[in-house]
N, C-alpha and C positions, 0 to 999 in steps of 0.2 A: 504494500500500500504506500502511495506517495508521501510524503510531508507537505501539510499545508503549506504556503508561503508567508511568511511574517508579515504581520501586518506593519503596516506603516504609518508614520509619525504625518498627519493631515497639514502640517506645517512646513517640516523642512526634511523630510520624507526620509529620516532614519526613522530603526528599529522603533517598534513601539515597546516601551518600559511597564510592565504593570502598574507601578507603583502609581507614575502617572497615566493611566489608559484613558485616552489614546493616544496619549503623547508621548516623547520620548522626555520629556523634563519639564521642570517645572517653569522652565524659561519659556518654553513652548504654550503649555499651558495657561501663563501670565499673557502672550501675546495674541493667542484665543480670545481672552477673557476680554480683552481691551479691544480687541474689534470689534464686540459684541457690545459693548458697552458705550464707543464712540457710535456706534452707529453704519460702521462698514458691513457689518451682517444685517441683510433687512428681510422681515419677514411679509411678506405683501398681501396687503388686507384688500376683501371682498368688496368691490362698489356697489355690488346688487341688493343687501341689507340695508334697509333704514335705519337712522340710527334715532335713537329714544327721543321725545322733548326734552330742554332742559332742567323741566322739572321731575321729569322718569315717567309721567304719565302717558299712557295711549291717547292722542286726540279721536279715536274713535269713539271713545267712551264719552 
């Protein structure tokens, strides 16, 4: 049977380290965290939902 292939570090694509998973360090992982946080990861929201009044109430009601 084969050996998997190692996973790799989604940064700077050494081995990946358990200790950090999925990264290989905590340097890696610090530099994740800070994309996600400036705002370089974006998660893209739906335009087809309404969104609430600003009081929360349905105007249907």
């Amino acid at each position: 049977m084969a050996e998997s292939p190692k996973k790799k570090c989604p940064i700077c694509g050494k081995p990946m380290v358990e200790e950090f998973k999925p990264f290989c360090s905590r340097r890696c992982a610090d530099i994740d965290l800070n994309r996600w946080l400036t705002g370089n990861y974006v998660i893209p929201a739906r335009d087809d939902e309404p969104l609430p009044d600003a009081d929360g109430e349905d105007e249907n009601f």
